[in-house]
Structures are given as C-alpha cells and as structure tokens.
C-alpha positions as MATLAB code, in Angstrom:
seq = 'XXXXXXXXXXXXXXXXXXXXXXXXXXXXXXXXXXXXXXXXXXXXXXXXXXXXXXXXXXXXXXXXXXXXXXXXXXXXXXXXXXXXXXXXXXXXXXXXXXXXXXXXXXXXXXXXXXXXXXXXXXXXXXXXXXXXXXXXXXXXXXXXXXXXXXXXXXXXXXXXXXXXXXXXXXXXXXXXXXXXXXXXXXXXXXXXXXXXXXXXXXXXXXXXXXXXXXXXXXXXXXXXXXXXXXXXXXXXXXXXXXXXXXXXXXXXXXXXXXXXXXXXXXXXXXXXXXXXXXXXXXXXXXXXXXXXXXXXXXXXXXXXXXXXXXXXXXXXXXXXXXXXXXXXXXXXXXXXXXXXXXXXXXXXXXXXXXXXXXXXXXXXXXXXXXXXXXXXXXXXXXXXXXXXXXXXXXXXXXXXXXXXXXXXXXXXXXXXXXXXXXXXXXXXXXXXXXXXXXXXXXXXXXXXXXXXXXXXXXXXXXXXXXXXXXXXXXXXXXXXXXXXXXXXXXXXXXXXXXXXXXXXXXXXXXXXXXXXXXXXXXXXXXX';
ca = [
       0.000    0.000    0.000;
       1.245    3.676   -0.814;
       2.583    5.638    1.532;
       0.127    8.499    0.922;
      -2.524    5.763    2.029;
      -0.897    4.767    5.172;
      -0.693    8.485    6.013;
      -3.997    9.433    5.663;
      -4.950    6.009    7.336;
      -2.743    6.840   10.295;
      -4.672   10.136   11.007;
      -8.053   10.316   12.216;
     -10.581   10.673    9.558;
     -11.672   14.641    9.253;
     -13.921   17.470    7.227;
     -11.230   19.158    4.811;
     -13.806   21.064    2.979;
     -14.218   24.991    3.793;
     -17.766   25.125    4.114;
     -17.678   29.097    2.533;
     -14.906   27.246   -0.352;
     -17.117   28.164   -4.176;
     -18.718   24.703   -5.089;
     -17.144   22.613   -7.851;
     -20.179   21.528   -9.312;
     -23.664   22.920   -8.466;
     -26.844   21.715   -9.930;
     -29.695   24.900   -9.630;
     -33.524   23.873   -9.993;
     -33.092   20.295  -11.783;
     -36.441   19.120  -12.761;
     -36.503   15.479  -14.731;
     -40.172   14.788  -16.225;
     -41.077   11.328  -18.185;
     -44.635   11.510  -18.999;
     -46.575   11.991  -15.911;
     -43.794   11.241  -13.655;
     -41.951   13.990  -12.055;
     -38.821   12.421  -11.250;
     -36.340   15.528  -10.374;
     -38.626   18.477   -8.958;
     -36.155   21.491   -8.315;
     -33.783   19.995   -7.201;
     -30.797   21.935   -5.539;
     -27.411   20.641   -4.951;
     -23.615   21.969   -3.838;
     -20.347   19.772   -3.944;
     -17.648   21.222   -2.729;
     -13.623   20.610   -3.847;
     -12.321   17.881   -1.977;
     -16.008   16.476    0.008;
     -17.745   13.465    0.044;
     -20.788   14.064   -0.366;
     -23.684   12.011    0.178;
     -26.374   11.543   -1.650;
     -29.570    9.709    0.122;
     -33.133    8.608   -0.370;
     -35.351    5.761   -0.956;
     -35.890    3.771   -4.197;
     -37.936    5.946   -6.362;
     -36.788    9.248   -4.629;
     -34.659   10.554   -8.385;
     -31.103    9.953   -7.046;
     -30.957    7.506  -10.125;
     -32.420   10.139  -12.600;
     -30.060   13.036  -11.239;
     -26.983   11.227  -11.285;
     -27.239   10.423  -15.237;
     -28.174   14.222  -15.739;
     -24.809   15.050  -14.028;
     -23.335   12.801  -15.839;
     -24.673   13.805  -19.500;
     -26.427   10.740  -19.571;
     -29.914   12.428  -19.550;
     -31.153   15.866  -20.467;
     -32.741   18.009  -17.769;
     -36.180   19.042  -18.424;
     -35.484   22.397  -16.578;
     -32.530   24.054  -14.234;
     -28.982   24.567  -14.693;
     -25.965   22.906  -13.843;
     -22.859   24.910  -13.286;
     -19.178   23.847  -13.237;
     -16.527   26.249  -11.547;
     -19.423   29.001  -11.340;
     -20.336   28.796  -15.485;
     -23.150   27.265  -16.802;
     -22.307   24.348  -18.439;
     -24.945   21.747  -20.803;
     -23.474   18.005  -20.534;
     -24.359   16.699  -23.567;
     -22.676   12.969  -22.825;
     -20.789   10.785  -20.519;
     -17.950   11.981  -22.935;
     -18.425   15.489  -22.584;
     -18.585   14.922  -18.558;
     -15.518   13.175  -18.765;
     -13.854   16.023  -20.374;
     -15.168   18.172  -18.270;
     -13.987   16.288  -15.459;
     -16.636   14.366  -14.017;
     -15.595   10.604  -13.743;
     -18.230    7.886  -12.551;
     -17.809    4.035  -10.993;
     -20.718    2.690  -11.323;
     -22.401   -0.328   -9.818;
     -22.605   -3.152  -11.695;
     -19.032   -3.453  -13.332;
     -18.404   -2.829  -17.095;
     -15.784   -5.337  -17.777;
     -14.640   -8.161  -20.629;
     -13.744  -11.467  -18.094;
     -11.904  -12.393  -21.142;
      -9.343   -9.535  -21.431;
      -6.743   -8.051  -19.647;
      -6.717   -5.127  -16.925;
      -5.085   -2.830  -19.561;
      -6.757   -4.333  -22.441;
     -10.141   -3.602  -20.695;
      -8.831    0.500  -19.608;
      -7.748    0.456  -23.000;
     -10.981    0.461  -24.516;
     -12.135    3.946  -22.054;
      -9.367    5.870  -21.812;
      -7.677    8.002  -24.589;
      -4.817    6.227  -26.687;
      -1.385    6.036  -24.933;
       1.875    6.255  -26.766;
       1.711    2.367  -26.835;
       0.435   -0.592  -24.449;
       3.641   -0.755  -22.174;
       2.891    3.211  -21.598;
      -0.634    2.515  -20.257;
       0.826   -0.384  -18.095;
       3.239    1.617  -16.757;
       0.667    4.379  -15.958;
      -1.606    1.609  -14.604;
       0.939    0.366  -12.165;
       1.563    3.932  -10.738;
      -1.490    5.374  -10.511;
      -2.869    2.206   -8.999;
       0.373    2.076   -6.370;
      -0.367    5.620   -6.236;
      -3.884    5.378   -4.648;
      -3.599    1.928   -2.647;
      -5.235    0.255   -5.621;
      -2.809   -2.330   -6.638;
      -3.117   -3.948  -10.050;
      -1.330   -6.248  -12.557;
      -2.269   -4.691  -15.456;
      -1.795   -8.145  -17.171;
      -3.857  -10.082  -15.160;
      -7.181  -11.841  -17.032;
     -10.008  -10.081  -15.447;
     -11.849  -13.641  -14.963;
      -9.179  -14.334  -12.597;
      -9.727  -11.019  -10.531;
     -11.146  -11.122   -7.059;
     -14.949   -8.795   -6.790;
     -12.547   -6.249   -4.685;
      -9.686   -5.857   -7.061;
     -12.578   -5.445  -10.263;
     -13.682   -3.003   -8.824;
      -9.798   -0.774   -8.704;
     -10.078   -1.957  -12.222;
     -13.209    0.436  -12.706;
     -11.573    3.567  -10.324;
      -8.142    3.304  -12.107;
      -9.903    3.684  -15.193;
     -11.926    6.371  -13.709;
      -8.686    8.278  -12.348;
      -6.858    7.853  -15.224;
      -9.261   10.707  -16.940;
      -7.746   12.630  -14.169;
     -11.360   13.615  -12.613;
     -11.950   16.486  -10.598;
     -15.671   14.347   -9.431;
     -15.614   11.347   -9.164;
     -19.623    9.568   -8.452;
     -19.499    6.509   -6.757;
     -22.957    3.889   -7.035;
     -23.107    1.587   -4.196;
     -19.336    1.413   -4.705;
     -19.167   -1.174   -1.405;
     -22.090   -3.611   -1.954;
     -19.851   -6.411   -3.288;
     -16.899   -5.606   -1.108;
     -15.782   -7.599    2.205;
     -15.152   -5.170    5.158;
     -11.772   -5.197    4.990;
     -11.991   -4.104    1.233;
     -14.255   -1.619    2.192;
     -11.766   -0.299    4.482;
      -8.903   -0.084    1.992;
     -11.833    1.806   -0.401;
     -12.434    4.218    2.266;
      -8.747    5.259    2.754;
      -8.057    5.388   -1.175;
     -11.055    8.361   -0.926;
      -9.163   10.036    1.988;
      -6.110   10.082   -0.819;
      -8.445   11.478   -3.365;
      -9.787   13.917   -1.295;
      -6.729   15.229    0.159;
      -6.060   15.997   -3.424;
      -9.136   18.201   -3.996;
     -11.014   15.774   -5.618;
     -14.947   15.596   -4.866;
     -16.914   12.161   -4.561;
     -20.545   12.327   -4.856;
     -21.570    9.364   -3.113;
     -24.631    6.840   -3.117;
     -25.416    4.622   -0.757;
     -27.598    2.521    1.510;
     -25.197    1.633    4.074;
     -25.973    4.331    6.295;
     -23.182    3.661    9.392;
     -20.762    4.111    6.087;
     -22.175    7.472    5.116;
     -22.074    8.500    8.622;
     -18.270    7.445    8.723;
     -17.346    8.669    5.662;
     -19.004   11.480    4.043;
     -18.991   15.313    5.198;
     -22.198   16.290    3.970;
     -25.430   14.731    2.778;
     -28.419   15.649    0.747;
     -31.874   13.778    1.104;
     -34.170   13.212   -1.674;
     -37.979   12.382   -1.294;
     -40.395   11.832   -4.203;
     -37.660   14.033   -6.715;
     -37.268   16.864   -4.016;
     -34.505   17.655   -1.515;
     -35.992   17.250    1.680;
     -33.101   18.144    3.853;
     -28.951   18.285    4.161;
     -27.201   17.507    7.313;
     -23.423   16.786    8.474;
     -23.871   12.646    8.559;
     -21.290   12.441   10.747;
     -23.620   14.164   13.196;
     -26.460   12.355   13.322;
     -27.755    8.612   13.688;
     -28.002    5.915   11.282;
     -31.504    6.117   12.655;
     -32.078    9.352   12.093;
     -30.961    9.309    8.240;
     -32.785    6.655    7.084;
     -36.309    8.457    8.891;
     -34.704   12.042    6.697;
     -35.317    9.670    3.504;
     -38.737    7.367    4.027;
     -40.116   10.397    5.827;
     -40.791    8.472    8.911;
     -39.023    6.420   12.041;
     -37.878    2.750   10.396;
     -39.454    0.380   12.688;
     -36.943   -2.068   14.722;
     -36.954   -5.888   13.857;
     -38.566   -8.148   16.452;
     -37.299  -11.692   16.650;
     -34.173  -12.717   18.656;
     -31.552  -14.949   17.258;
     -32.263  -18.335   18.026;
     -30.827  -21.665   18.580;
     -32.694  -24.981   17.265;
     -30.815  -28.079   17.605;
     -33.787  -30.014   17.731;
     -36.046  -28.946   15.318;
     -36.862  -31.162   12.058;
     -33.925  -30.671    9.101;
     -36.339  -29.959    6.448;
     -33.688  -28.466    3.580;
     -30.686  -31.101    3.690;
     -27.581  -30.369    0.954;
     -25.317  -33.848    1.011;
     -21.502  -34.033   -0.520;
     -22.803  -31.550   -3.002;
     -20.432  -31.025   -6.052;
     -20.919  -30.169   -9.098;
     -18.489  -28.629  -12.229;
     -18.687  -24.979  -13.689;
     -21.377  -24.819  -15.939;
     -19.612  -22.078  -18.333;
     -15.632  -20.893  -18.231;
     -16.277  -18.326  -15.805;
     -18.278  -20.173  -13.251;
     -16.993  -21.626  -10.314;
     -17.176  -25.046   -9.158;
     -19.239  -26.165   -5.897;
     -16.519  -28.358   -3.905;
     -18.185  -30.641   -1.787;
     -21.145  -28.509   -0.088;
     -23.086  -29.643    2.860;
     -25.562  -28.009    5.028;
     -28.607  -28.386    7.029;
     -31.436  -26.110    7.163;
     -34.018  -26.459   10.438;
     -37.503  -25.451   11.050;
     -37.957  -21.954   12.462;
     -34.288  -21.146   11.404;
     -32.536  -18.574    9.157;
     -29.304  -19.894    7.793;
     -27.329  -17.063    5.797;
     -24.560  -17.668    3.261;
     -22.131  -14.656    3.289;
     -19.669  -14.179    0.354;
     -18.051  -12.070   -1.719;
     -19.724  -11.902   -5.499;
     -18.596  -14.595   -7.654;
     -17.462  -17.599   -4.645;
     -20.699  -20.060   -5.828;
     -23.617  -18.224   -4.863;
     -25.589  -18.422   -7.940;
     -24.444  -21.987   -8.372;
     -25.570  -22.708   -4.878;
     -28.747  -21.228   -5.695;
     -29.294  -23.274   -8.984;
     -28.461  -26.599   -7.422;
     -30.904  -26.002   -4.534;
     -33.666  -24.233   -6.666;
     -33.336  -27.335   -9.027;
     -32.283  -25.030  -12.319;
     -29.295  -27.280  -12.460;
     -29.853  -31.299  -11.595;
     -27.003  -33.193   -9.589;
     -26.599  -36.726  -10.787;
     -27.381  -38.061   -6.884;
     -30.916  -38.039   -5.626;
     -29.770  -37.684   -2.205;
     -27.605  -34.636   -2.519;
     -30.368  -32.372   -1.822;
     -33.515  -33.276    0.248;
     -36.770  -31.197    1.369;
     -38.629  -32.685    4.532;
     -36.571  -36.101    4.058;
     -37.579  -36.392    0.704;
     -34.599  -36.902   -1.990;
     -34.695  -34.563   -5.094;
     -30.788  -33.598   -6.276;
     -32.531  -35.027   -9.981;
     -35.313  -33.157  -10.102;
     -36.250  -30.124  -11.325;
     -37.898  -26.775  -10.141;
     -41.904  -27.584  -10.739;
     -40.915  -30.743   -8.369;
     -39.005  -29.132   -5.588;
     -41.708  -26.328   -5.605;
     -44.667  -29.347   -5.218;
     -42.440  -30.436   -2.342;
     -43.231  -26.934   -0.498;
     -40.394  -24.852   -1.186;
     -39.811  -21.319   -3.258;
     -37.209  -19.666   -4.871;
     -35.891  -15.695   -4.940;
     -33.119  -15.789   -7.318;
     -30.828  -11.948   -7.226;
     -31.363  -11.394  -10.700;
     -34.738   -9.875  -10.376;
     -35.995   -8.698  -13.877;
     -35.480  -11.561  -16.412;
     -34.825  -14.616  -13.809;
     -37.591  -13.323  -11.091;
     -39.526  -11.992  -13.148;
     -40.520  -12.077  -16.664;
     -39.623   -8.421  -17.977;
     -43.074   -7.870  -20.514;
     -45.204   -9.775  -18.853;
     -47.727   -8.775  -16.084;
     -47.499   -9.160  -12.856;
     -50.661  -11.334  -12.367;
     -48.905  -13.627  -15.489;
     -45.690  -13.891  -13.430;
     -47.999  -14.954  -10.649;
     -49.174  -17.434  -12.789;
     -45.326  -18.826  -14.045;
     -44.663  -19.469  -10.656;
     -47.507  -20.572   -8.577;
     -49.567  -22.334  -11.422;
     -47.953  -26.127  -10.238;
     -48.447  -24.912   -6.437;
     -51.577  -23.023   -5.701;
     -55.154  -24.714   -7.081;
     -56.879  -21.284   -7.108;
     -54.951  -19.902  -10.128;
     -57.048  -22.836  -12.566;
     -60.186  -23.853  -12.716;
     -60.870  -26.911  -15.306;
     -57.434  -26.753  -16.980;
     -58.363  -22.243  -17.609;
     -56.435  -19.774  -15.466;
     -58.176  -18.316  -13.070;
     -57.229  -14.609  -13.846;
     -59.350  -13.171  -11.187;
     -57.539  -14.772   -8.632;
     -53.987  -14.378  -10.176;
     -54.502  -10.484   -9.737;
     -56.088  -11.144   -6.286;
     -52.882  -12.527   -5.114;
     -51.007   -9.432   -7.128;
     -53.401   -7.338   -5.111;
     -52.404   -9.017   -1.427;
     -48.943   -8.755   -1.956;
     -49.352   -4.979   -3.428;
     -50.751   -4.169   -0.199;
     -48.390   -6.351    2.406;
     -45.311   -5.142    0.798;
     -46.250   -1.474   -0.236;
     -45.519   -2.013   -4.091;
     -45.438    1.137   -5.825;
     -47.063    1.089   -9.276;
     -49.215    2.727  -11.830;
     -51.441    0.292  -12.271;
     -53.082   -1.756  -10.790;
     -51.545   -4.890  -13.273;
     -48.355   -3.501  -14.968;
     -45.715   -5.432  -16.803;
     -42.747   -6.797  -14.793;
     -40.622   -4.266  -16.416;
     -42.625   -1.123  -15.625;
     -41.508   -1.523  -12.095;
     -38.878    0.126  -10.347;
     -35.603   -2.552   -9.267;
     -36.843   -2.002   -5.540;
     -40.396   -2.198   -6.129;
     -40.032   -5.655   -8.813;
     -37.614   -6.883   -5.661;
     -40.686   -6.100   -2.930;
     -42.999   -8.159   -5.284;
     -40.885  -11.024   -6.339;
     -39.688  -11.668   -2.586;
     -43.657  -11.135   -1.651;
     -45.493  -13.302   -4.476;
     -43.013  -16.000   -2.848;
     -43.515  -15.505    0.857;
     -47.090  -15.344    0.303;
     -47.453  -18.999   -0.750;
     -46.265  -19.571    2.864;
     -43.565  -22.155    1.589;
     -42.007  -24.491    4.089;
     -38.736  -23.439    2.289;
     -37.372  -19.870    0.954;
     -34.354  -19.919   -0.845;
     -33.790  -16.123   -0.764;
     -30.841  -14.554   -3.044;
     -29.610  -10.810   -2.080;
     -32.982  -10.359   -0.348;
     -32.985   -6.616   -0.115;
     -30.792   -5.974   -3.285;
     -30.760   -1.956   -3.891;
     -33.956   -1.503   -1.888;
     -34.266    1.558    0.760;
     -34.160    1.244    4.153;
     -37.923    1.289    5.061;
     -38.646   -1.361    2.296;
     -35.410   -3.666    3.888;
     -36.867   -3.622    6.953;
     -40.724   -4.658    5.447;
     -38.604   -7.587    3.540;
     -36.812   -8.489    6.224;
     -39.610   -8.337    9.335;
     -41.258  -10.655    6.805;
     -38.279  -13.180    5.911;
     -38.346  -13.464   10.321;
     -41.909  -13.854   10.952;
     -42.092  -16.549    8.046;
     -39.292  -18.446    9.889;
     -40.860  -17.923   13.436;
     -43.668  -20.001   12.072;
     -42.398  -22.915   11.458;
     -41.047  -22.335    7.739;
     -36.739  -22.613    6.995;
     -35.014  -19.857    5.123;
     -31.544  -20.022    4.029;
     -30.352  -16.577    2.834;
     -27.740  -15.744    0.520;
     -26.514  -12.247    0.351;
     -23.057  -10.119   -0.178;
     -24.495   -7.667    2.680;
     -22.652   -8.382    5.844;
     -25.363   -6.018    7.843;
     -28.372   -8.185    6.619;
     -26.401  -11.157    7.162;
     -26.152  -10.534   10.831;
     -29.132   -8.752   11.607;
     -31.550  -12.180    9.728;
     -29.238  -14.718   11.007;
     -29.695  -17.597   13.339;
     -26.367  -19.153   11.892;
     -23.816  -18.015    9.430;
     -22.135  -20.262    6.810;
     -19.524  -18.475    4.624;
     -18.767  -19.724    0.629;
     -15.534  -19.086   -0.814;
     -14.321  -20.520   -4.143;
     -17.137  -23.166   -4.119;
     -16.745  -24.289   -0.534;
     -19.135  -23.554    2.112;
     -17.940  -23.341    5.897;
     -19.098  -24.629    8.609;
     -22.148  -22.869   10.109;
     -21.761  -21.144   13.647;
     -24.403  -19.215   15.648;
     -24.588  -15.761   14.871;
     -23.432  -15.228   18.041;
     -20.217  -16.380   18.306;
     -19.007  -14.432   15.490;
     -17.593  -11.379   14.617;
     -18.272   -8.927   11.649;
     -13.878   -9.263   11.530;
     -14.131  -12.775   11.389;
     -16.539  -13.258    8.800;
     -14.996  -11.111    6.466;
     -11.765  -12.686    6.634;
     -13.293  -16.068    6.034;
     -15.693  -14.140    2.666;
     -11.726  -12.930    1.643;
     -10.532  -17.336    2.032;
      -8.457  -16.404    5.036;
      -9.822  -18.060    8.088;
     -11.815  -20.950    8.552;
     -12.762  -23.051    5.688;
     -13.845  -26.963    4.616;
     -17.287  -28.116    4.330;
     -20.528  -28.314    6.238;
     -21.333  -31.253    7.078;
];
C-alpha cells in the first residue's frame, strides 16, 4: 500500500472542505419529467472541492435520474448545472468526462476475457503504446492503494480488485468528481476499508466524490455532507457524521424505520427440512466456479445465511438447490426427508419450497409480462386457485397481485403492470412477496434486499423473520454483511465453491466473517 494511504490512514478521519470554499459543481432547480412522472422536482445541490458528499433517499426518490443528468447521460427538463461558477450543458458521458466528471458505477463494465489494460484500454484516450498505459496503470494504482497487474485476465480477478479496475480507469481521466454507485455492496469489510482510505487520498487531493449509498453507518463514517431526496425533491442536508443511522434513514422514508422483532435463536432439535449432502458439481460455463463438496442443514424456524463475496458459488448454490441445475445423486439435496438432487424446479416447488433468485428482472420476473402472469409462471404447479378446469383463473392471479401490493407497499401505476414497468426495488418487494405469500415451508432467498431503501429492507426483512418464526426454513444468501447478521440464526460463509461450517450468529464477529468471505480463516465443508 502507498505511503500516501498509510498516512492518511494513520490520522483520524476529518472534514477538509471549507464550508464558505465556491462549489465545484452545483446543480440549480433540476427538474426530470417522463410523462406523468416527475422524477427531479427542483432539485438543488452543492459539492464542494475535496467532500464526500452524500447523496440519500429511498428507491424511487430521483437519485438515479439526477446522477445520469450530471453525468450527460440524460437531459434536464429544466434548471442549470454549473461547473466552476459557469453554466455548463453536458451533452454525454464523454463530454462529462472532459469536463472532469468521472463515474464508478455499480454493476461493473468489464470483458472477463481480457486483460486489466486491455479492458482501460478500450475507455481511456490512446497512450503512446500498451507498455505506456501499463506503466501508468501500475503507478497510478500504487499511487492510490489500488494495486493492479495490469496483465492479469479479469476472470481471474477477485470482486474487490474489479472493482480498482473500474476507479483506475476512472482516475486515469484525471477527474476532478468522481460519483461513486453503491461502490461497497460487493466488497468484504476489509476491502471496504482499503476503499475508504483510497477516498481520503483522493480527497486530500481536492477531488470531490458524490456518493450513493444505503449503508448508512458508512455514510455517517465517511461522508462530510449529505443531501436527502424524497419523491424528486430535496428534503433536507445535514453533516452525517452528526447524526444517527436512525435518524438518516427516517430524513429519507419520511418516517421512524421500525426495529426488527425476533431474537436470534438456537434450534438443535427442530426437524432438518432443507438437507444439501456431498454436493459437487463442475462450472457450468468458463467463468463459473465449481461447488466443492457442499453440505448443510437447514431447520424449522431457522434462518441460515450464506455470506460471500460476489462470484465464490452463490448463484451456483442457488441453482443446485432451486433445481435449475440437476445433480446426478438423488440424495444430494432433500426437502422434509424427501430426496430430489434429480429433479427439477416444478418438483421441488410441489415439495413446499420457493425460490428468490438476485437477478430480479429476467430470472424473477418475466420483464413484458404482467405481474398477475408472473404470478401465474410461478404458482400455477403450487396453488389450485390460479385454474379452474385446466383455464387460469385470472381473477384470482390479480387477487394474489393485489395481497402482496398491499403487504409489501408495491409502488405502481397500475393496478396490473408489466414486470418491467416496475422500479428494481419495487419488482424486488414483489418477487420476494409473491413467494412468501405462498407460505412455503422453504425460501431460498438470493440478495434479499438488493438496492432496496431502508424502510422497504426492513418490510422484507420483518417478513423473511416472521415466516421463519412459524415454522417455515429460510436459508439466505446475500453479499451484505449487515443483513447477514441482523436475519441470522447461523452463518455459513462460501468461498471458491466451498461452504464453511455454520456457527451461531453469536459467536461471530463482523472481523471474522470477512476474513473467512476474503478465504483467510476458517474453511472446509458443512457437514
């Protein structure tokens, strides 16, 4: 790690911004409007040189729609945004880049199949050759704590070090704003950590970070300032650092987030009814990974989460269990002592048990086809009300759309739209609902509360723990640590295919597990 890292690291974390200092970028009365849909109302906003600043609010609330105006990827309907003082119309990502303004975004824009260089190659202006850009590669990653081979295959890159792949390409535009999405939701604690200290570098520099984020205790550690949106409008700014996790996540829903009830439990004794048995299985493409003996055992009443880093098995995991791909033993996975590693979904979903998979549009959820259809894709083998002499029963298809609407406050136009018309957290709230409803004996959950706000997390999960307090068994997968801990009765880890072995929540630490999500720690299989 550079020494400019450790520095900054050694000191104590601190506001360098002069809150009188001109603002770097200022966006003055952004409105947004699709249709009928107001998604940016006047929106007012001041980033300072050399401030993290946080931007906050609820699925829905126009963070999305702002941050692609900033970034030239949308047009503003009205209002100004001003750069240095001057008015300024970002026509493109390219023009913000010129200008400046550098983004990271989420979901990673990489080829597994190239290079590091070969895949900053393709975003970053020609160099005097391809030895000049990996020299300028290793530097400015050494530079900022974000070491990189430049000729390392990007399949063969770690979640963590994929994503200094997408900052190194960002900082070698030589940004003045850099706007982070979600930047840590794939990244172990201790990753997170080293992320946090390569900002402190950047913004000891001058450089500004507009952040986004829904790991509040991070905003509060992290960022000097914060902005709240509600329904397109800024509802308030406050020093995080200053107030309560609590406290910012009731600035963006617009009201107190209600506390889980349900302790952490043991249940020694309780019937296995979701049994995984010497599971392995091969890749099934060249950038899969392998599951490597798996075993586990799922009780009544429990929650058993999976924590891991992005890319360690989960979805494999997931498609062995849900049935999507067949092992060649019977035994290898059982539901309420019943062997079914050979068959497929319709089976294991006769057998009582239901499936959230993370992707939600396109695997959930079919994207152009209404909700009360997807109803119908999923709960047509299960549920005898949705046919009625070999017909569908449409009335009662929408019925069910209409419970879970209601249960899980899903925001739509109306009252029957198409999958896709959805926003991510709303489709998630419905997907995770139509399931839960059916009151399976099983939930196979994947990244449960997946770029959802706080208010609708804590609907998703209160529901995920009252399903398991009667009587049902949830194993949930997820890359967020938080979630992981606060669900919980017992915590398995996966790395590289392998899945620990589970412990009670209890006797673990946040330290521990993400050592173990990183393959240092304890490993080997369930049994």
């Amino acid at each position: 790690m550079s020494g400019a890292v450790e520095q900054v690291r050694a000191g104590e974390r601190e506001a360098r911004v002069r809150p009188d200092a001109a603002p770097l970028l200022e966006a003055v009365g952004i409105t947004k409007i699709f249709g009928a849909l107001k998604a940016n109302d006047g929106i007012d906003l001041a980033i300072r040189p050399g401030e993290i600043h946080a931007l906050l609010g609820e699925n829905g609330a126009g963070k999305s729609t702002l941050v692609k105006i900033l970034y030239g990827a949308l047009q503003p309907t009205a209002g100004e945004i001003r750069w240095n003082g001057e008015p300024v119309r970002i026509a493109s990502p390219a023009a913000a880049r010129r200008l400046g303004i550098g983004m990271v975004f989420q979901h990673f824009s990489l080829f597994d199949a190239l290079t590091v260089a070969e895949n900053i190659a393709l975003a970053v202006p020609p160099r005097e050759s391809r030895a000049a850009l990996a020299a300028e590669i290793e530097t400015v990653s050494a530079e900022y704590g974000l070491p990189l081979n430049p000729r390392s295959i990007v399949a063969d890159l770690s979640v963590g070090e994929r994503q200094r792949v997408e900052i190194v390409r960002c900082l070698l535009q030589k940004p003045r704003l850099i706007i982070m999405d979600e930047p840590t939701s794939v990244l172990t604690p201790q990753e997170a950590n080293d992320l946090f200290s390569t900002l402190d570098v950047l913004v000891a520099g001058g450089v500004s970070v507009l952040y986004i984020s829904h790991r509040l205790e991070e905003v509060k550690q992290i960022c000097h300032h914060a902005t709240i949106l509600r329904h397109g409008k800024v509802v308030g700014e406050c020093d995080p650092q200053k107030e309560t996790a609590a406290r910012l996540a009731s600035l963006m829903v617009g009201a107190d987030i209600r506390a889980l009830s349900g302790e952490h439990r043991s249940l020694p004794d309780a019937p296995v009814r979701l049994a995984v048995t010497d599971l392995s299985l091969p890749p099934p493409h060249p950038f899969a990974v392998a599951l490597d003996h798996v075993g586990l055992e799922l009780r009544a009443g429990e929650i058993l989460g999976i924590a891991g880093v992005a890319g360690n098995g989960q979805d494999e995991l997931f498609g062995a269990i849900s049935g999507e791909r067949r092992s060649e033993r019977s035994d290898a996975v059982t539901i309420d002592g019943r062997p079914c590693g050979t068959r497929g979904i319709t089976a294991r979903r006769r057998l009582g048990a239901a499936f959230v998979p993370e992707e939600r549009l396109g695997h959930g959820a079919v994207p152009r086809m209404r909700l009360s259809e997807n109803v119908v894709l999923t709960r047509h083998a299960t549920d005898g009300t949705l046919r009625r002499s070999g017909v569908i029963d449409r009335l009662s298809s929408r019925g069910i759309v209409d419970r879970v609407t209601k249960l899980f406050d899903v925001r739509k136009g109306t009252p029957d739209p198409e999958a896709t018309a959805l926003s991510g957290g709303n489709l998630q709230k419905f997907v995770v609902g139509r399931e839960i409803d059916r009151k399976p004996g099983i939930l196979v959950v994947c990244q449960p509360t997946w770029g959802v706000d706080a208010g609708a997390a804590a609907v998703i999960r209160q529901a995920l723990i009252d399903l398991a307090r009667s009587g049902s068994a949830i194993l949930v997968i997820s890359q967020d640590l938080d979630e992981i801990l606060e669900l919980s009765d017992r915590i398995a880890v996966i790395s590289k295919g392998r899945l620990s072995e589970p412990r009670p929540t209890a006797e673990l630490t946040r330290e521990e597990i993400g050592l173990m999500m990183g393959g240092v720690g304890e490993g080997g299989h369930a049994h």
